[in-house]
C-alpha positions as CSV (number, residue, x, y, z in Angstrom):
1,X,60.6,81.6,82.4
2,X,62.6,78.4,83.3
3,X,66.3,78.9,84.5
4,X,66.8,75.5,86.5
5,X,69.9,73.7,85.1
6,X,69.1,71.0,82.6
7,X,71.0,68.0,81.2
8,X,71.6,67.1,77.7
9,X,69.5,63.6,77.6
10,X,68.7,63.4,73.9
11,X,70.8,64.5,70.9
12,X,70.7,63.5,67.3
13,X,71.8,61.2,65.5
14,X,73.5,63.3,62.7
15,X,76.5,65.5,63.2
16,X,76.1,69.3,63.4
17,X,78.7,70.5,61.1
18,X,78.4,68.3,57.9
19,X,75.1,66.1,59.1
20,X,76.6,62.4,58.7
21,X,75.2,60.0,60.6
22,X,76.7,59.6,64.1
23,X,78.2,55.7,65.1
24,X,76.5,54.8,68.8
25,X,80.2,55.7,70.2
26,X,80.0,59.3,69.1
27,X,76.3,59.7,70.5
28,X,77.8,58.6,73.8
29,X,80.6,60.9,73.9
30,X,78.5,64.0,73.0
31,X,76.2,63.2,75.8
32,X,79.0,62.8,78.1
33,X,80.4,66.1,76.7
34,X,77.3,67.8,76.9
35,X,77.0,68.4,73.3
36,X,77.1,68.8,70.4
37,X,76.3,66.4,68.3
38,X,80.0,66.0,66.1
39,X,81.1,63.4,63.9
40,X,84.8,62.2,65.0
41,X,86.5,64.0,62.0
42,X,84.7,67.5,63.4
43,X,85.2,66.5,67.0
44,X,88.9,66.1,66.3
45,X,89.0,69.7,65.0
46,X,87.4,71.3,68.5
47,X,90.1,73.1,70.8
48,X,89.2,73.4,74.2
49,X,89.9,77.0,75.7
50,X,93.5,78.1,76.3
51,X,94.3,75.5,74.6
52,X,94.9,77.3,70.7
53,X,98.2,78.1,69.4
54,X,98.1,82.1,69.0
55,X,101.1,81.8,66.5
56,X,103.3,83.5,69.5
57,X,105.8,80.9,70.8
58,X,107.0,81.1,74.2
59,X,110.8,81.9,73.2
Protein backbone atom coordinates (compact mmCIF):
# COMPACT_ATOMS: atom_id res chain seq x y z
CA UNK A 1 0.00 0.00 0.00
CA UNK A 2 1.09 3.53 -0.94
CA UNK A 3 0.67 6.31 1.70
CA UNK A 4 3.35 8.91 0.47
CA UNK A 5 1.64 12.34 -0.08
CA UNK A 6 0.75 13.04 -3.64
CA UNK A 7 -0.13 16.18 -5.69
CA UNK A 8 -3.01 16.78 -7.78
CA UNK A 9 -1.08 17.10 -11.37
CA UNK A 10 -3.93 16.21 -13.85
CA UNK A 11 -7.71 16.97 -13.46
CA UNK A 12 -10.35 17.04 -16.01
CA UNK A 13 -11.55 19.14 -18.14
CA UNK A 14 -15.26 18.94 -17.23
CA UNK A 15 -16.72 20.14 -13.95
CA UNK A 16 -17.79 17.63 -11.30
CA UNK A 17 -21.14 18.76 -10.35
CA UNK A 18 -22.99 19.41 -13.65
CA UNK A 19 -19.98 18.20 -16.24
CA UNK A 20 -19.60 21.56 -18.36
CA UNK A 21 -16.57 22.04 -19.79
CA UNK A 22 -14.01 23.84 -17.68
CA UNK A 23 -12.30 27.43 -19.31
CA UNK A 24 -8.17 27.01 -18.90
CA UNK A 25 -8.60 29.57 -15.89
CA UNK A 26 -10.83 27.23 -13.89
CA UNK A 27 -8.35 24.14 -14.58
CA UNK A 28 -5.66 26.32 -13.14
CA UNK A 29 -7.41 27.24 -10.07
CA UNK A 30 -8.52 23.62 -9.25
CA UNK A 31 -4.94 22.58 -9.51
CA UNK A 32 -3.86 25.34 -7.29
CA UNK A 33 -6.76 24.33 -5.02
CA UNK A 34 -6.04 20.92 -5.05
CA UNK A 35 -9.30 19.89 -6.55
CA UNK A 36 -11.95 19.43 -7.63
CA UNK A 37 -12.61 20.00 -10.82
CA UNK A 38 -15.71 22.95 -10.45
CA UNK A 39 -17.08 25.19 -12.94
CA UNK A 40 -17.10 28.96 -11.54
CA UNK A 41 -20.95 28.90 -10.96
CA UNK A 42 -20.32 25.62 -8.55
CA UNK A 43 -17.03 26.92 -7.30
CA UNK A 44 -18.80 30.08 -6.16
CA UNK A 45 -21.27 27.92 -4.10
CA UNK A 46 -18.19 26.03 -1.95
CA UNK A 47 -17.88 27.48 1.74
CA UNK A 48 -14.71 26.86 3.29
CA UNK A 49 -14.93 25.46 6.97
CA UNK A 50 -16.14 27.82 9.72
CA UNK A 51 -16.97 29.79 7.40
CA UNK A 52 -21.18 28.79 7.02
CA UNK A 53 -23.88 30.85 8.52
CA UNK A 54 -25.55 28.41 11.18
CA UNK A 55 -28.69 30.70 11.14
CA UNK A 56 -27.52 31.84 14.91
CA UNK A 57 -26.37 35.49 14.80
CA UNK A 58 -23.99 36.72 17.15
CA UNK A 59 -26.51 39.22 19.07
Amino acid sequence: MDLEEKSLEEIGDRCEECGAKLTKAEIEAALDSGGPALCTVHADEVVPVGEEDDGFGEE
